[in-house]
C-alpha positions as CSV (number, residue, x, y, z in Angstrom):
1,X,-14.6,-16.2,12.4
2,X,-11.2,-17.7,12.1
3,X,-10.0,-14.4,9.5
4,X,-11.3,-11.7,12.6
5,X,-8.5,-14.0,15.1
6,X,-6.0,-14.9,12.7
7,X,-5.4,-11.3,11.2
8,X,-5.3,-9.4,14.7
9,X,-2.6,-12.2,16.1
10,X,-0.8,-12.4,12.2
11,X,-0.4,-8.6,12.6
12,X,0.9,-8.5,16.6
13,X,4.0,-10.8,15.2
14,X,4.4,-8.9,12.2
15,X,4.6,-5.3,14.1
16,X,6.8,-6.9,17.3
17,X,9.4,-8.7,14.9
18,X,9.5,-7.4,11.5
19,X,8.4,-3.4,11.8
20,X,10.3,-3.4,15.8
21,X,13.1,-5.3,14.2
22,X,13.3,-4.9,10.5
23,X,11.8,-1.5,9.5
24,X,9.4,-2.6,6.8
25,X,6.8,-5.0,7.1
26,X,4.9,-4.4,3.7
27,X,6.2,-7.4,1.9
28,X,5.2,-9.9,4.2
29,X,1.8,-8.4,4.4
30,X,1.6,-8.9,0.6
31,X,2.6,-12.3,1.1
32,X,0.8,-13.3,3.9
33,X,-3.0,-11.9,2.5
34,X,-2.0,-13.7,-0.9
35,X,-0.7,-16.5,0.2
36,X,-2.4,-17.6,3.2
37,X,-6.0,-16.0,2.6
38,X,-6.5,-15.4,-0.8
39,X,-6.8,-11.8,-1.5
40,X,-6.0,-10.6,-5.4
41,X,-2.3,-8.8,-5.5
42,X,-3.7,-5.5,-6.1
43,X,-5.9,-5.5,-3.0
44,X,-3.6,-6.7,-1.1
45,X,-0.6,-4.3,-2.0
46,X,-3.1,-1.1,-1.6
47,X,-4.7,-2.7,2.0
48,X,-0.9,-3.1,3.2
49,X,0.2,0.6,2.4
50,X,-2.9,1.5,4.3
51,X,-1.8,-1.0,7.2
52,X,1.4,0.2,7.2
53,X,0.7,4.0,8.2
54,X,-0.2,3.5,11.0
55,X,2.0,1.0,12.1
56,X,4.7,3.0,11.5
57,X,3.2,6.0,12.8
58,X,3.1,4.0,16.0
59,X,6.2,2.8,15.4
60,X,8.3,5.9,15.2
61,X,6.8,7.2,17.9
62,X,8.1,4.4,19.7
63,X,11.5,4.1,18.7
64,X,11.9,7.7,18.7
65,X,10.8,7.7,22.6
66,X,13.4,5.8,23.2
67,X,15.9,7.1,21.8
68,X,16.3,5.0,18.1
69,X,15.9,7.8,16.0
70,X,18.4,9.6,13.8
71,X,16.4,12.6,13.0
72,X,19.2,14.2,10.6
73,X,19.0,10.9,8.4
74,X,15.6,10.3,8.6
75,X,13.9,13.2,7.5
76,X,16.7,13.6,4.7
77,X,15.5,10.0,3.4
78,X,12.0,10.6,4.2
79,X,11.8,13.7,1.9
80,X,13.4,11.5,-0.8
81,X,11.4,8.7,-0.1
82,X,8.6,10.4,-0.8
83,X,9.8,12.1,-4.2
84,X,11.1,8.5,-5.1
85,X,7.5,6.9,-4.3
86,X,5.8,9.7,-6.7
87,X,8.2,8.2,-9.5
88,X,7.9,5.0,-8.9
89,X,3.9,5.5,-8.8
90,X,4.4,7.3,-12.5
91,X,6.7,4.1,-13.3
92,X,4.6,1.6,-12.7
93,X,3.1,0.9,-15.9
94,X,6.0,0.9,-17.7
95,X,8.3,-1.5,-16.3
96,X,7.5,-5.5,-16.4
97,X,7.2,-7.1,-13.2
98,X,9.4,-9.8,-13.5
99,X,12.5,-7.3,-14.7
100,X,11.7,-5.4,-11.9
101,X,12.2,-8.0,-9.5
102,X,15.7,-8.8,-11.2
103,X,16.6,-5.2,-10.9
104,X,15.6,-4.9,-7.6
105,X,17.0,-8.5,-6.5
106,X,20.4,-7.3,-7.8
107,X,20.4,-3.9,-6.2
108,X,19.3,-5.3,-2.4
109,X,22.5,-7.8,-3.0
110,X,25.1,-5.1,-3.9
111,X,23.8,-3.2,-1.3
112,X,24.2,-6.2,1.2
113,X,27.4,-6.4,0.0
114,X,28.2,-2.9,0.7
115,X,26.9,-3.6,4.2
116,X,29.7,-6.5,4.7
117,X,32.5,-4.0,3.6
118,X,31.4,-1.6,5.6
119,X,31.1,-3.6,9.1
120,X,34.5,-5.2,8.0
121,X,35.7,-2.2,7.8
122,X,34.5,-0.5,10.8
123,X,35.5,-4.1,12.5
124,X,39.4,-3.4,11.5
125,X,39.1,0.6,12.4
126,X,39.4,1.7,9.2
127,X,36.2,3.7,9.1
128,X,36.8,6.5,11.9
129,X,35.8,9.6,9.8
130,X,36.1,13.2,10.8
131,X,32.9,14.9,11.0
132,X,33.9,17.8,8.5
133,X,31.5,19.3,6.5
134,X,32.7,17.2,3.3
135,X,32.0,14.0,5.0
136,X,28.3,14.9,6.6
137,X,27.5,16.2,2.7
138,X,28.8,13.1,1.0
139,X,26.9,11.4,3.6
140,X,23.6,13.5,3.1
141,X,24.0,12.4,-0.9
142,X,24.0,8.9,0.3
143,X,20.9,9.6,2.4
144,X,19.0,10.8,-0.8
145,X,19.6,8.2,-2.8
146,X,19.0,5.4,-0.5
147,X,15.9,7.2,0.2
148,X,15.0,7.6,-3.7
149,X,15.4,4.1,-4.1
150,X,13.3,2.9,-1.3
151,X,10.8,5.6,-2.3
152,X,11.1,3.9,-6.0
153,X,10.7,0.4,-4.5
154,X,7.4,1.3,-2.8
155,X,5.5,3.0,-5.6
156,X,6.2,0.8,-8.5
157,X,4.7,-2.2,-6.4
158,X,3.4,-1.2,-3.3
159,X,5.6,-2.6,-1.1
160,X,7.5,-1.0,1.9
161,X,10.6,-0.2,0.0
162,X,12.5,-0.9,3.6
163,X,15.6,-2.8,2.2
164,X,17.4,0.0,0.8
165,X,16.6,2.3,3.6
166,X,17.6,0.1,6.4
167,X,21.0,-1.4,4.0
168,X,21.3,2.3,3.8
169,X,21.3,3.4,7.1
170,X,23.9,0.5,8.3
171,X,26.3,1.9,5.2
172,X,25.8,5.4,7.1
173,X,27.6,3.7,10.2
174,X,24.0,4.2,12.4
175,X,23.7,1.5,14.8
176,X,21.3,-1.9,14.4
177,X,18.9,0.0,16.8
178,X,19.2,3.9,15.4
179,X,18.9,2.0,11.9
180,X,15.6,0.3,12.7
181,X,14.2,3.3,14.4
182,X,15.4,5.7,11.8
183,X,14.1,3.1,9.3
184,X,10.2,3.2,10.3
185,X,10.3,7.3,10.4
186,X,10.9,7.1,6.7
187,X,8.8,4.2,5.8
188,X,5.9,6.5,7.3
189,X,6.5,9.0,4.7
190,X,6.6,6.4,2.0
191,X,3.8,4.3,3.4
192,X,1.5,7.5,3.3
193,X,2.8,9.0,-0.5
194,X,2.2,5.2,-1.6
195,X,-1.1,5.0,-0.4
196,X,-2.4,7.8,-1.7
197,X,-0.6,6.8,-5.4
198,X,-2.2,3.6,-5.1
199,X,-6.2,4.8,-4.2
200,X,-6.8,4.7,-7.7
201,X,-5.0,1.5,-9.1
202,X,-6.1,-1.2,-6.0
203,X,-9.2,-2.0,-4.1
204,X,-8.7,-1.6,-0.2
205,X,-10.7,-3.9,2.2
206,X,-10.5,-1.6,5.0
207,X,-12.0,-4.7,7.1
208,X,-8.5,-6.4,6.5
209,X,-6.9,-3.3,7.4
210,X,-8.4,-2.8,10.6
211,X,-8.0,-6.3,11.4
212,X,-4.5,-5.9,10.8
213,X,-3.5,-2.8,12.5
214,X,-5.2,-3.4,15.9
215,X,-2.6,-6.1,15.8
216,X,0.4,-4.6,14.3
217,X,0.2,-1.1,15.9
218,X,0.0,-3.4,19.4
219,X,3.2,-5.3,18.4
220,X,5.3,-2.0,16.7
221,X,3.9,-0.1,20.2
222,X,5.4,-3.1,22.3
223,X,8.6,-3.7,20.5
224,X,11.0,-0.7,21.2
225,X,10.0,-0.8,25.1
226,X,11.0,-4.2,25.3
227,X,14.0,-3.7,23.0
228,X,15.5,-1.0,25.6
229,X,15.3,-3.4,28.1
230,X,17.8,-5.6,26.5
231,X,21.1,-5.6,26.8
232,X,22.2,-3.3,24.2
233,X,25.6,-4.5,23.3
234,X,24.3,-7.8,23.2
235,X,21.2,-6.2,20.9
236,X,23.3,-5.1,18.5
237,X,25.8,-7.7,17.8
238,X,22.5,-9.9,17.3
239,X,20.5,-7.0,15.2
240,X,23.2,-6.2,12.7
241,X,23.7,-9.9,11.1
242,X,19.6,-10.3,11.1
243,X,19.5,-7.1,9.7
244,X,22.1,-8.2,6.7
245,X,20.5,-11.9,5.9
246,X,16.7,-9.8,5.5
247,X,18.6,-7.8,3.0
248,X,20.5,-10.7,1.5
249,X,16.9,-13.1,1.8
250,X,14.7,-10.4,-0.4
251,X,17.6,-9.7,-2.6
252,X,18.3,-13.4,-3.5
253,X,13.8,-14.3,-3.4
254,X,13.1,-11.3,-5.6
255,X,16.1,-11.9,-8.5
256,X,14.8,-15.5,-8.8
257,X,11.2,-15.4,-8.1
């Protein structure tokens, strides 16, 4: 009886703070089914793809109501995202799981530190760019890869792959908000292309999923009306370090886990 309360209320926190906040959400569901009530790794990777859809659906909708969406940046990583999760799917046997971790703990840390650079940068005015055609097609590179590698991220393990894509967007210049927003667009597109990769490798309880996403499509519906009702200077000077220590945290827990 406990499970059918905890898992509705677990989920409401996870889609107000981490998916309204962060972007991603899928690691934490990993942990928190693992960790907290027992479920095998594999089951509990393939339930949190499947939780994640439509918390993210929900999600996007929601940030993209209110304005949080960069549509140019998004779709561009989301098509990428998805390519990257096929590859990552196809990967998956081949690469150990602890030098995958390493890899992908040293990756979210570089990237973190591109993030610093980049807000010092911005910080001294050293980053006003002309929108020429060069800079929006170096930019739509950038886009790609980040997407690629968030796409990657997601269908070697099953996890969100929402580190690269939201260190990504900030290295972009989009704002803390536009970066969250833009963030759960893309993880739909992953979430979905993971899911389906994964049908075949993990178990899903779809009791656990159903449990979950009454909760976390509640919270991720809630979050962005309640975020435009804050003060959004204040927002984002909060958002963007919170933003960068998530990066840093997974980087730093995945290279030495």
């Amino acid at each position: 009886m406990g499970t059918y309360i905890a898992l509705p209320v677990v989920g409401f926190i996870v889609g107000l703070l981490i998916v309204s906040l962060g972007g991603g959400g899928g690691a934490v569901y990993v942990g928190i089914l693992t960790v907290f009530f027992h479920i095998s790794p594999a089951i509990a990777a393939s339930t949190s793809l499947a939780t994640t859809i439509p918390t993210t659906a929900v999600g996007a909708f929601s940030h993209w109501k209110a304005g949080n969406v960069n549509l140019r940046f998004g779709l561009t990583m989301l098509v990428s995202g998805v390519v990257g999760s096929v590859i990552g799917s196809l990967c998956s046997g081949f690469l150990p799981q602890s030098l995958y971790n390493k890899l992908t703990g040293i990756i979210l840390l570089l990237l973190a530190l591109q993030m610093l650079i980049s807000f010092l940068r911005k910080k001294q005015g050293k980053t006003v760019e002309q929108d020429t055609a060069q800079t929006k097609t170096a930019n739509t590179i950038k886009a790609v890869c980040f997407g690629l590698l968030g796409g990657i991220m997601s269908g070697l393990v099953g996890l969100s792959g929402g580190g690269p894509i939201v260190a990504g967007l900030m290295i972009l210049g989009c704002p803390a908000l536009e970066t969250v927003g833009t963030s759960v667009l893309v993880l739909f597109g992953i979430a979905v292309t993971g899911f389906l990769a994964h049908l075949s490798v993990g178990k899903i309880d779809w009791q656990l999923v159903g449990l979950l996403a009454i909760g976390t499509m509640c919270g991720a519906l809630a979050g962005p009306f309640l975020l435009k009702r804050a003060d959004k200077k204040k927002l984002e000077k909060v958002l963007q370090p919170v933003l960068f220590i998530m990066i840093v945290v997974m980087g730093g827990m995945l290279m030495f886990k």
